[in-house]
C-alpha positions, 0 to 999 in steps of 0.5 A, spaced: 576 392 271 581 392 276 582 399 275 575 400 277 575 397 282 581 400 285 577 407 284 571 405 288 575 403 293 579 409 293 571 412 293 569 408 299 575 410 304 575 417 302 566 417 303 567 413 309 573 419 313 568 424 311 562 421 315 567 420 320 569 427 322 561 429 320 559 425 326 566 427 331 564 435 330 557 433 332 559 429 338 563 435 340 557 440 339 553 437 344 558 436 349 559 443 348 552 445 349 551 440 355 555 444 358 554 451 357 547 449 360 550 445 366 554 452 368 547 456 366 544 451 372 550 452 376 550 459 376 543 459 377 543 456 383 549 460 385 544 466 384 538 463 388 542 460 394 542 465 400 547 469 401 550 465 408 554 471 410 547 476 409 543 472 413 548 472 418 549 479 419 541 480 419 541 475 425 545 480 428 542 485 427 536 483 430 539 480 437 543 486 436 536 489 437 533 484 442 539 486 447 538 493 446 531 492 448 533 487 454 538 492 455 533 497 456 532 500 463 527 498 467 522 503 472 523 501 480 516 503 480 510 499 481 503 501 480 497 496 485 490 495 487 488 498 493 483 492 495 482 495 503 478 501 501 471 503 498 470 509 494 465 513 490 462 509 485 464 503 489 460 498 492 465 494 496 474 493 496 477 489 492 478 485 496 471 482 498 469 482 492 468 488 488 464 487 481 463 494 476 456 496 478 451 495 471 445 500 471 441 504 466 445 499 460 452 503 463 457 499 467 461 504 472 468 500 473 472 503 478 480 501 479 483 505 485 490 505 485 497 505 488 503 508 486 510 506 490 513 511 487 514 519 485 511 519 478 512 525 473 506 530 475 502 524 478 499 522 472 499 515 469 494 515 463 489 509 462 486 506 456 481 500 456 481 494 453 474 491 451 476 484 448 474 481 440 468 485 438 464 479 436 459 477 442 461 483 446 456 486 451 459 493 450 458 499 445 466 500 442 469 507 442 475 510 444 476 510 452 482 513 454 483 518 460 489 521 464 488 521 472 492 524 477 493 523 484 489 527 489 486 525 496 480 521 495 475 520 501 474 513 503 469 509 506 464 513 506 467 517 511 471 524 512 477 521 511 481 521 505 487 517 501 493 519 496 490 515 490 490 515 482 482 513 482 481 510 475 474 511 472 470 509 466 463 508 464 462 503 459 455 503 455 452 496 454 449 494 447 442 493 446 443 486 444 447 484 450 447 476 452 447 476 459 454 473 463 461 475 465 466 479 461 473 480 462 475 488 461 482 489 461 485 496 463 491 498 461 496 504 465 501 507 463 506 513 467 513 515 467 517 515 473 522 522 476 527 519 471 523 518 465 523 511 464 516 508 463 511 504 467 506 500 465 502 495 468 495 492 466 489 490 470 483 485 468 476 486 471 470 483 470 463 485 468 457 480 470 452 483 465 445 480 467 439 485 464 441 482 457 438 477 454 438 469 457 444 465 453 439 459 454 433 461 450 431 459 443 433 465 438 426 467 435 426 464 429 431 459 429 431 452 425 429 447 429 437 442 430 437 435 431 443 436 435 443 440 442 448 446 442 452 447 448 450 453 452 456 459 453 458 459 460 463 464 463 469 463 465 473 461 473 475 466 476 480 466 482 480 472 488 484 474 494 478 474 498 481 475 505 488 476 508 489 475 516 496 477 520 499 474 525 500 480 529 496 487 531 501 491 529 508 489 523 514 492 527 520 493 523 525 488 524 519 483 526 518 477 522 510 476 521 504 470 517 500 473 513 493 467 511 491 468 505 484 466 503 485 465 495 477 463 492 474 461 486 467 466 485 465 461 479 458 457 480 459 453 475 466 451 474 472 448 478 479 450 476 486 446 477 493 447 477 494 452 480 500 457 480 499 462 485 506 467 485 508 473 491 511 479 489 513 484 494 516 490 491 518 493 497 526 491 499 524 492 505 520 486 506 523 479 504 517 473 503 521 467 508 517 461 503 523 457 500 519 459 494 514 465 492 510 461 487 506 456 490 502 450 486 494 448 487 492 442 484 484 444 485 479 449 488 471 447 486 466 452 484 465 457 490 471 453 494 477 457 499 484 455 499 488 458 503 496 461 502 501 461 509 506 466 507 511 468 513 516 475 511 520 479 514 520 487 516 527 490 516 529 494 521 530 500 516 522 500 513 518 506 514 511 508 517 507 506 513 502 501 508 506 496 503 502 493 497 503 485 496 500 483 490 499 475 487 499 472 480 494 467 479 495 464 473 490 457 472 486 452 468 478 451 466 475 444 466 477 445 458 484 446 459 484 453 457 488 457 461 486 464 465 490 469 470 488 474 474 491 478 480 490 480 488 493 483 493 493 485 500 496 491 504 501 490 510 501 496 515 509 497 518 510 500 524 518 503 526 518 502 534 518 508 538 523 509 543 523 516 547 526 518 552 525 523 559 529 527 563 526 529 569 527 535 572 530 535 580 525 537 585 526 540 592 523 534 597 520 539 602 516 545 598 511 551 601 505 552 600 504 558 595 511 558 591 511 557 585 516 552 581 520 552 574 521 546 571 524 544 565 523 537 561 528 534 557 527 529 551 530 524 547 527 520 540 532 515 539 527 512 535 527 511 527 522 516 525 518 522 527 514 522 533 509 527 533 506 533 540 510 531 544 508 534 551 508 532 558 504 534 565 504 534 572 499 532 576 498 530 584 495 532 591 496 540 592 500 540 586 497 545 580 501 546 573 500 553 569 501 550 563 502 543 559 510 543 557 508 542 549 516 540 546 513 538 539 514 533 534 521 531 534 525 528 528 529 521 529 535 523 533 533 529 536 533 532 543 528 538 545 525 542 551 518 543 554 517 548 560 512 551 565 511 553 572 508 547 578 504 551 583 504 548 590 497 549 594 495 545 600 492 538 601 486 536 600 483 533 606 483 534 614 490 535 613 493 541 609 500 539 609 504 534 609 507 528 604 504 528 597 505 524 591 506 527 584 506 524 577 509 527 570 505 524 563 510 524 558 504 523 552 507 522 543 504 520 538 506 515 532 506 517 524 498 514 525 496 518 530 496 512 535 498 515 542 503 512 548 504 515 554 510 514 560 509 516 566 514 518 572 513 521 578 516 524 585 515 524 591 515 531 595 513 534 602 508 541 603 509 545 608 506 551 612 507 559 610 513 562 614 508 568 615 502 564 616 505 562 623 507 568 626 500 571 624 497 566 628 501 566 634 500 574 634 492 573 634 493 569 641 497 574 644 492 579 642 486 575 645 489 574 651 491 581 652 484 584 651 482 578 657 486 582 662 484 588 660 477 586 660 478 583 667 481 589 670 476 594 667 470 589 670 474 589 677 474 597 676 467 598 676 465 593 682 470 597 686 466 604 684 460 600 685 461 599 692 465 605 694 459 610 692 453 605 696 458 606 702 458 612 701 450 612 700 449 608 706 453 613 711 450 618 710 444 616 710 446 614 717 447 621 719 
C-alpha cells in the first residue's frame, strides 16, 4: 500500500512539472507575438510620419520660388487715365463724369490711356473682364484687342493727342435687368527693356433699357415674405481737381483741391481710404502721408482732398499723370474700390537773354544799317521762333532777324538792315525813340516778349543842302537878269520916241 502511494505521488509531481513547462512556454509565446505586433505598430507609424527632413525642403523650395518672383523686376512704366479730354465715342472726360454709352442693345466702353514711358511698338494689348455670368446684362464671348499709340482728336476739335485709345463694344442680353455693372479691363504691355507692364481698370455700365428689377416675375408664386430688391453698388469718383496756381513752374511748390464724389442715389459709403500715387520722381506729394481716411460721404455727396507737392527744378515741359486709389465700404460692409486721377501741367521757366547791338546816336535819313542780334537761353528746355524787330519814328527794318529755336544753353544770331526815313510830322529830322521785340515761345506754344529800345538822332542829307542853297542862287541871278533886260528896253523905248519926236519937229 505504501509503495502505491509513493508511486502516485511520484505520478503527481512529474504531472505537475509537466503542466508547469506547458503553461511557462505558452506565456512566452504570446509575450512574443505582443511583441512583433508592437514593433509592426511601430514601424507602421514610422512609415506614415511625415518626413520632417522632406517637408522642410519642399518649404524651401516654395520660398525659394516666392523670392524669386519677389525678386523679379519691376516695369518703371506706368500706364493711366486721361480724364481731361473727350474722344470719339466719348460723351464727356472721366473726370466729369464719363458713362459707356448703351444704345441699340450695345454699350461703347471707351478707356483713353497714358503711358509715362517708351512701350515695345507702342502697343499694349487689352482684354475685358465681364464679371460672373449669372445675372450678367452681357452676352459673353471673347473680347481681346491690340492698341497702339497714334494721334487721336480731342474735343471735338482739330487738335490731336499721343494716346493708346482702348475701344470695345459690348453686346447687351436680351434679358438684361436694368442697373449698374462693374466692367473691368485688364492692359498688358512691355517696356524697351522686356519687362511686362499690367494694370487693370474698372468702368461701369448703367443698363436702363432691360427690364425693371422691381417688377413682379410673370408667373411667380405669390411669397408671403417680401424679398429684398437688388440695388447697385457705391461708387466713388474724382469728380474735379483745382490748382492753386495758372501755371505749376518747375522748382515751385503747388495744392492741388480734389473734389472726390459718391455717384451713387441710393447708398452711402464709409471708411474710406483714398491713396495718392505720383509716378513721376520729380513730383513729390508734401502730405505727412499719402493715404487719407474719410469716414463718410452720403449718397450724391463731395468731399474733398488738399494735396500740397512739389516740382523739382529738373521736371520737363509737360503734363504729369496723378492717379487716387479708393478703396471703401457699402451700408453692408462689403468693400469696393475704384480709381481716378487728374492731370498737372509743368512748365520749366524761361530765361532768355539779349545783346543789343550799338547804334550811332545821330544817323542820316536815307542810310541803311546793318544790325545783328545776340541771344542767350540760359534756361532749362528749348524755346521755340526766336526772332526780334525794330520798330520807331522814321525807322523801317527790311526784315524780322528770325534766329530759331534754341536748345538749353545755346547761343544764336539773327541779322537784318534798319532803313532811316524822315519824321512823321512837321518836322522831318530830329530826335526819335526806337524799340527792338525780342518774341519766343514755349514747348506749348504760349509766346513771351521783351522789349529794349534806343535812342537816335535823324539827320539831313548832306546833298539835300547844297542843292537848295543852288536853287536860291539861281533864283536871285535870273531877278538881276530880269531886271536889267526890263531897264534895257525902257531906254530903247525912250531913245526911239526922241528920236520920233524930233524929227517930227523939223
Amino acid at each position: 500500500m505504501k509503495k502505491f502511494v509513493s508511486i502516485l505521488l511520484v505520478i503527481i509531481m512529474c504531472l505537475s512539472y509537466h503542466f508547469i513547462l506547458v503553461v511557462h512556454a505558452s506565456t512566452l509565446d504570446a509575450k512574443s507575438d505582443s511583441a512583433v505586433m508592437q514593433e509592426g505598430k511601430s514601424t507602421q507609424a514610422q512609415a506614415d510620419k511625415p518626413d520632417n527632413k522632406a517637408g522642410a525642403g519642399a518649404k524651401d523650395d516654395a520660398a525659394s520660388k516666392d523670392d524669386a518672383a519677389s525678386g523679379a523686376s519691376m516695369s518703371e512704366v506706368s500706364l493711366c487715365i486721361d480724364n481731361k479730354n473727350v474722344y470719339e465715342g466719348m460723351q464727356q472726360a472721366y473726370a466729369n463724369g464719363y458713362q459707356p454709352v448703351c444704345a441699340n442693345g450695345n454699350v461703347t466702353l471707351v478707356l483713353p490711356l497714358i503711358s509715362d514711358g517708351k512701350l515695345q511698338q507702342d502697343k499694349i494689348t487689352a482684354s475685358v473682364d465681364l464679371g460672373a455670368t449669372d445675372n450678367s446684362p452681357f452676352v459673353f464671348r471673347s473680347y481681346e484687342k491690340e492698341f497702339n499709340c497714334k494721334p487721336e482728336y480731342i474735343n471735338g476739335t482739330g487738335e490731336t493727342k499721343d494716346i493708346f485709345l482702348v475701344s470695345f463694344e459690348l453686346t447687351l442680353s436680351e434679358k438684361r435687368v436694368n442697373g449698374i455693372y462693374p466692367v473691368i479691363i485688364n492692359v498688358t504691355g512691355k517696356d524697351e527693356n522686356g519687362i511686362e507692364v499690367q494694370k487693370s481698370f474698372t468702368n461701369f455700365v448703367s443698363v436702363a433699357d432691360g427690364i425693371d428689377p422691381n417688377a413682379a416675375a410673370s408667373g411667380a408664386a405669390d411669397t408671403t415674405q417680401a424679398e429684398e430688391t437688388p440695388t447697385s453698388a457705391p461708387v466713388v469718383l474724382v469728380d474735379k481737381s483745382v490748382i492753386n496756381t495758372d501755371t505749376v513752374k518747375a522748382g515751385e511748390d503747388f495744392e492741388v483741391t480734389v473734389t472726390l464724389k459718391n455717384a451713387s442715389r441710393q447708398k452711402s459709403v464709409q471708411n474710406l481710404v483714398a491713396t495718392v500715387n505720383v509716378p513721376s520722381a520729380d513730383i513729390e506729394l508734401k502730405n505727412d502721408s499719402n493715404t487719407i481716411f474719410i469716414g463718410k460721404i452720403g449718397t450724391q455727396k463731395t468731399t474733398e482732398l488738399t494735396l500740397k507737392f512739389h516740382a523739382s527744378k529738373s521736371t520737363a515741359d509737360g503734363n504729369y499723370p496723378i492717379e487716387i486709389a479708393m478703396s471703401y465700404d457699402d451700408p453692408k460692409a462689403s468693400t469696393l474700390s475704384s480709381t481716378g486721377n487728374f492731370v498737372v501741367t509743368v512748365e520749366q521757366p524761361l530765361d532768355v537773354k539779349l545783346t543789343m547791338p550799338n547804334i550811332d546816336k545821330n544817323v542820316t535819313a536815307g542810310d541803311t544799317i546793318p544790325l545783328t542780334f545776340q541771344v542767350m537761353n540760359l534756361g532749362r528746355s528749348t524755346v521755340y521762333n526766336v526772332r526780334c524787330d525794330v520798330t520807331g519814328d522814321g525807322l523801317s527794318q527790311t526784315k524780322t532777324a528770325f534766329i530759331g529755336n534754341m536748345e538749353s544753353g545755346t547761343a544764336g544770331e539773327g541779322e537784318t538792315n534798319l532803313f532811316i526815313t524822315t519824321l512823321e510830322g512837321k518836322s522831318q529830322y530830329g530826335d526819335t525813340t526806337g524799340t527792338v521785340t525780342l518774341t519766343y515761345e514755349d514747348g506749348f506754344g504760349n509766346e513771351q516778349t521783351q522789349e529794349f529800345s534806343f535812342n537816335t538822332t535823324i539827320n539831313k542829307m548832306p546833298d539835300e543842302a547844297s542843292t537848295g542853297d543852288e536853287k536860291k542862287e539861281k533864283s536871285a541871278s535870273q531877278w538881276w537878269i530880269s531886271l536889267a533886260v526890263i531897264g534895257g528896253l525902257i531906254i530903247l523905248a525912250g531913245a526911239v520916241s526922241g528920236a520920233y519926236y524930233m524929227g517930227r519937229k523939223k
